[in-house]
C-alpha positions as CSV (number, residue, x, y, z in Angstrom):
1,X,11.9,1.0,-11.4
2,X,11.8,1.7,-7.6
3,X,9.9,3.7,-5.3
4,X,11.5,3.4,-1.6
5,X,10.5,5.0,1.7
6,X,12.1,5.0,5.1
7,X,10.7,7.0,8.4
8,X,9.6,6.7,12.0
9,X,6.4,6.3,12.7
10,X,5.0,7.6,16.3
11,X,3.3,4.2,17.4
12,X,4.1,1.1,18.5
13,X,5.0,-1.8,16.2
14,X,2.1,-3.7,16.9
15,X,-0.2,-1.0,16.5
16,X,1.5,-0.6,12.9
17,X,1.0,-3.7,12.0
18,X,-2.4,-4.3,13.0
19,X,-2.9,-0.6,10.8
20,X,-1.3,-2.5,7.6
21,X,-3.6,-5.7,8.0
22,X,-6.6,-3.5,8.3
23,X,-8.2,-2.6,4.4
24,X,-9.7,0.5,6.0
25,X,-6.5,2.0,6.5
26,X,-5.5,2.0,2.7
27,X,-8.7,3.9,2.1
28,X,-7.2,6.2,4.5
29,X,-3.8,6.1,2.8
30,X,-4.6,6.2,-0.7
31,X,-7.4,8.8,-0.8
32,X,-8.5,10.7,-2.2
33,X,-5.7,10.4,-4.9
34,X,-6.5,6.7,-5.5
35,X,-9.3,5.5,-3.6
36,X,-9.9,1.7,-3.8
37,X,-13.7,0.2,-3.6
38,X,-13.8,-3.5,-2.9
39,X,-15.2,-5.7,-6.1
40,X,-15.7,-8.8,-4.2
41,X,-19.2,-9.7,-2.5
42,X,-20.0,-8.4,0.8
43,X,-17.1,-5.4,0.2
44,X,-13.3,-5.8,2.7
45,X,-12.7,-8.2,5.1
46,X,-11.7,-6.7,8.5
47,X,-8.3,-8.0,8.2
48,X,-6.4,-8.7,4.9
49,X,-5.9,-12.1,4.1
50,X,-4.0,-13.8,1.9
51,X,-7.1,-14.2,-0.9
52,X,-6.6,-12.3,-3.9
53,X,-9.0,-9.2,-3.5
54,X,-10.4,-7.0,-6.3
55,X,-10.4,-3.6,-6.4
56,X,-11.9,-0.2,-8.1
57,X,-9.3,2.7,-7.8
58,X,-10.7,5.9,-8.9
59,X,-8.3,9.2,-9.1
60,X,-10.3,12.0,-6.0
61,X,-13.0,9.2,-6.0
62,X,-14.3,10.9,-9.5
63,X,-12.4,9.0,-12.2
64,X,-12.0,5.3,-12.9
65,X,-8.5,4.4,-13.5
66,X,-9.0,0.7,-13.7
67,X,-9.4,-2.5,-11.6
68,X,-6.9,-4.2,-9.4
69,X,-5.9,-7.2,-7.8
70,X,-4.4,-7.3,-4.1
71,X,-2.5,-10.5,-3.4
72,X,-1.1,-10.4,-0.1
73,X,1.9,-12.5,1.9
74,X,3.0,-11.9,5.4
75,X,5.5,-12.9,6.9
76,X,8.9,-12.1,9.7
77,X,12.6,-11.8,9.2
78,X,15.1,-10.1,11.7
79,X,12.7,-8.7,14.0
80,X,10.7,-7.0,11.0
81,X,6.7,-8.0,10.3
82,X,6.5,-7.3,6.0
83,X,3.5,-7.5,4.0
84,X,4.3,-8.3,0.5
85,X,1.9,-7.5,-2.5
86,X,2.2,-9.0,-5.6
87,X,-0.9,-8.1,-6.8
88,X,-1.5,-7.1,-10.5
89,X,-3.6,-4.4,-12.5
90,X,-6.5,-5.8,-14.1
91,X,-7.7,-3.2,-16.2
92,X,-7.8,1.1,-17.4
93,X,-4.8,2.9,-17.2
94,X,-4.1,0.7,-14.0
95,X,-3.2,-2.1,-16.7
96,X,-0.2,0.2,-18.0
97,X,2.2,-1.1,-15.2
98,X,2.9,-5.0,-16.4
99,X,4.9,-5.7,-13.1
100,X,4.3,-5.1,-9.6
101,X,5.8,-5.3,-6.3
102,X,5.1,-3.9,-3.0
103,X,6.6,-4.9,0.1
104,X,6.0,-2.9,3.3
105,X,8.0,-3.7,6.8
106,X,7.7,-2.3,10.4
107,X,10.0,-2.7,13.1
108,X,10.8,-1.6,16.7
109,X,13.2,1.0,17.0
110,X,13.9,0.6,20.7
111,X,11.8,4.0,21.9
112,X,8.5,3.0,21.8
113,X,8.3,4.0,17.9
114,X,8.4,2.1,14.7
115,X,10.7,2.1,11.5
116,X,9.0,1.5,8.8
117,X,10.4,0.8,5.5
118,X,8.4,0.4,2.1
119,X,9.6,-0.3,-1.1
120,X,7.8,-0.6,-4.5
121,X,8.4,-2.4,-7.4
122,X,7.0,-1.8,-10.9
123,X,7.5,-2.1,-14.6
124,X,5.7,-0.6,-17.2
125,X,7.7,-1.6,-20.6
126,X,8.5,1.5,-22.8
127,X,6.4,3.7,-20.4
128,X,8.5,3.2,-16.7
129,X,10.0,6.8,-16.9
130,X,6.5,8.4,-17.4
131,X,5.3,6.2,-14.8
132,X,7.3,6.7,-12.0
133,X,6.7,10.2,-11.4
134,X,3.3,9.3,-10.6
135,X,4.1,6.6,-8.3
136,X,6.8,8.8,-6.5
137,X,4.1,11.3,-5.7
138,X,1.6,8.9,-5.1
139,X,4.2,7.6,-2.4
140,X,4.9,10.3,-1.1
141,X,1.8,11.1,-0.8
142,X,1.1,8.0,1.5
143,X,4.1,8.3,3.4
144,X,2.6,11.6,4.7
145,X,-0.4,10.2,5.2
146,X,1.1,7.0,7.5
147,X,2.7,9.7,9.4
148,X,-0.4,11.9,10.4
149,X,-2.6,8.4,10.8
150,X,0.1,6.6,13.2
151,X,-0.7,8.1,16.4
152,X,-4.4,7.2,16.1
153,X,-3.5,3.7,15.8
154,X,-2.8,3.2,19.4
């Protein structure tokens, strides 16, 4: 199943990458819905890397909803800077979705702003249908959040 997004951002494509290498800003993204806690010693790096990185997700920082693994790639094509996560759930109701791929991409528009595109990836055997909802809104929920946060990023 498939969750895709596609919007301007109002900042500069560098300033939107450096946002999606920064593990900061998916604290900012993701919460309160699904805020992530780092499980690895001495918490985030300042910029994501490609090490695997654990994570807590709790639903309005109140309820655990398992543990995660963040597995990052970067890389460009066509003039577009992606970050690829093919990451799994570890645990909790995390662990319902079996497959899991997120890729994000930015790219200059030619006015100053940024398209960014972002497109996920998941399965969740018998239970996909009941899933997706709750990854739509999750989405959506971030893409909103990009959008107010992208100005700061300058």
């Amino acid at each position: 199943m498939r969750v895709l997004l596609k919007f301007t951002l109002d900042c500069t494509p560098d300033a939107a990458w450096r946002a999606l290498r920064d593990p900061k800003v998916v604290g900012q993204v993701d919460g309160p819905i699904a805020a992530p806690t780092s499980l690895e010693p001495g918490g985030f790096p300042d910029e994501w890397t490609t090490e695997p990185h654990r994570v807590a997700v709790k639903a309005f920082g109140l309820i655990p909803i398992g543990e995660q693994e963040i597995r990052l790639s970067f890389s460009e094509r066509a003039g577009a800077r992606i970050v690829q996560d093919t990451g799994r759930p570890l645990s909790g109701a995390l662990a319902t979705v079996t497959s899991w791929r997120h890729t994000m991409a930015v790219s200059p528009r030619g006015d100053g702003r940024t398209l960014y595109r972002d497109r996920l990836e998941f399965g969740a055997g018998l239970l996909t249908p009941a899933v997706w909802p709750v990854l739509w809104a999750l989405w959506q929920w971030r893409g909103a959040q990009l959008k107010r946060l992208a100005p700061t990023w300058e």
